[in-house]
N, C-alpha and C positions, 0 to 999 in steps of 0.2 A: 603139655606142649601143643598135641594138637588141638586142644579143644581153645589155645588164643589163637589158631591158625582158621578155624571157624570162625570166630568173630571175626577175625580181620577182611573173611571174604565175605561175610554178611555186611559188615559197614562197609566194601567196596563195591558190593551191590547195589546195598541204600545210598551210597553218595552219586553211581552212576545216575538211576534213577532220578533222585531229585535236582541232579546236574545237567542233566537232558530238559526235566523240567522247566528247569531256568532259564535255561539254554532258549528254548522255543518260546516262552513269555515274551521273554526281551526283545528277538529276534522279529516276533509278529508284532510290538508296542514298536519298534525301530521301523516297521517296514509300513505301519500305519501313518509315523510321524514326517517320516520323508514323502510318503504319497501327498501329505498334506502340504509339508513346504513344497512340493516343487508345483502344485496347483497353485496356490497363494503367489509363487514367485511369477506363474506364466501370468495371473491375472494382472499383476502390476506392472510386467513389464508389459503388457498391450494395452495398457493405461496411459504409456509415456509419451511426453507427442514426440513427435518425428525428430524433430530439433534434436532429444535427448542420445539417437542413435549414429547421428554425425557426430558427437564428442566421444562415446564409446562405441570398441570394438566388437560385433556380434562375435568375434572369434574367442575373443578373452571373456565375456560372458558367460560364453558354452562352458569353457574351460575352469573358469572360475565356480560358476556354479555346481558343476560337476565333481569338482573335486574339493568344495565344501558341503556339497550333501552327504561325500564317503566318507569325510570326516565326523559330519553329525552320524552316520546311520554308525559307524564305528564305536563311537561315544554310545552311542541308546546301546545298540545292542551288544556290544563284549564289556567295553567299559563299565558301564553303569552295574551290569550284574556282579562283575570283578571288585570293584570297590567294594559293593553292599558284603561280599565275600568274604573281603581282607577284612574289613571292618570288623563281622560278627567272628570271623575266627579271632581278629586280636582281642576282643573283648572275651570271646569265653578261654580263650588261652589265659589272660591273665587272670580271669578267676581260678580257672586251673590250679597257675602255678602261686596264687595267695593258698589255694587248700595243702598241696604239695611241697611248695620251698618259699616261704615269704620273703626273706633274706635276699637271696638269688633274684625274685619278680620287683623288687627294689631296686637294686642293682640297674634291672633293665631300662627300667622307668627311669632310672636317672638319667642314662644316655640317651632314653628314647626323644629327646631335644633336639639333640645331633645327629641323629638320623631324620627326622621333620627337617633341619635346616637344609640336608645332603640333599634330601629329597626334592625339595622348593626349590634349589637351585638348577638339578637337573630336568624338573618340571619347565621352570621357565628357559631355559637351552633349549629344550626340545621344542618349547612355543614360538621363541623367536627362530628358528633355523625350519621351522615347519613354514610360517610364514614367508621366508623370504621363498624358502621352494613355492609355494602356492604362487608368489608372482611371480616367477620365473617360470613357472610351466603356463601361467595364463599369456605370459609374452609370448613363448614359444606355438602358444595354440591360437593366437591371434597371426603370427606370420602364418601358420598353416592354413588356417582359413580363410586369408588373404589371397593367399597362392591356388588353393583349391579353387575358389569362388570366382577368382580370374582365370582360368585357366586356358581357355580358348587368345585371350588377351596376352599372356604369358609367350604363345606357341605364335601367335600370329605373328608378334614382334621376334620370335629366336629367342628367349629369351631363358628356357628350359636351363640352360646349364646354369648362369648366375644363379636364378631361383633356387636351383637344385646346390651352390655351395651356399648361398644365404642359410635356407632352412639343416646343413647337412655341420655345418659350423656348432664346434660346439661351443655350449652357455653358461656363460661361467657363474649365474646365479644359481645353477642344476646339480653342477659338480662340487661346488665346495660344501653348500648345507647338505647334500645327501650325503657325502664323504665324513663331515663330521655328525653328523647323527649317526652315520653307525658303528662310529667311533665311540659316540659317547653310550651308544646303545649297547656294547660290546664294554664298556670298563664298566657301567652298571650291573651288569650280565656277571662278570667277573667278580665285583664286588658282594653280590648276593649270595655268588657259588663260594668264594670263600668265605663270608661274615657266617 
């Protein structure tokens, strides 16, 4: 008995290890990638003529760019290792269970459809209600930077209090996809803990 209670803390050492590993790889390939988008992005936005910044907002810019870099740098560095993760353990799991129960790893595989479908559905849920948040928080960061950037103009005319219920208002494209993503992030949670 104790000598599987040794393995088990040897492969919880070697999984720490090589999970720090990976950990830091991704993390410094994530932190390389974003240094490079957000170079590439400043050089082209000072490429634009002038024209192009009377149609868009610098507020929602900031805003937008900002919060699809945390999405890309999320994606490199948790996501990408996570995936490569689930993958190799599904793949040696199922050799696994062909050596220990072929019958049973059948089984799995026949359903494993229906879970690929479950999953592509809650995939694109979480794509489109991410989405609508990302404009909705660039709305919100364009009145802010509106308000900020005027602010002397704001004050000169009295103007502090309307500003301050404008921006204090809440937005109803913030509240309902953040409400339902973790909703749905919470019955996935759920589904996992009892499947």
């Amino acid at each position: 008995m104790t000598t599987f209670a040794f393995y088990y803390v040897g492969i919880a050492f070697g999984v720490l290890i090589v999970s720090y590993i990976q950990i830091v790889f991704w993390v410094t390939a994530a932190a390389r990638q974003i240094q490079q988008i957000r170079k590439t992005y400043f050089r082209k936005i000072m490429r634009m003529e002038i024209g192009w910044f009377d149609c868009n907002s610098v507020g929602e810019l900031n805003t937008r760019i900002s919060d699809d870099i945390n999405k890309i740098n999320n994606a490199i560095a948790d996501q990408m290792s996570i995936f490569i993760e689930r993958i190799s353990t599904s793949v040696f799991g199922f050799m696994v269970g062909f050596i220990g129960g072929w019958k049973l790893t059948l089984v799995v595989i026949a359903v494993s459809p229906l879970i690929g479908v479950g999953a592509g559905l809650i995939a694109m849920a979480l794509a489109q209600l991410t989405g609508r948040e990302l404009k909705a928080y660039a709305k919100a960061g364009a009145v802010a930077d509106e308000v900020l950037s005027s602010i002397r103009t704001v004050a000169a005319f009295g103007g502090q209090e309307k500003e301050a219920e404008r921006s204090s208002e809440p937005w109803p494209g913030l509240t309902l996809p953040g409400g339902l993503l973790a909703v749905l992030q919470q019955r996935t949670f759920l589904a996992q803990l009892i499947g």
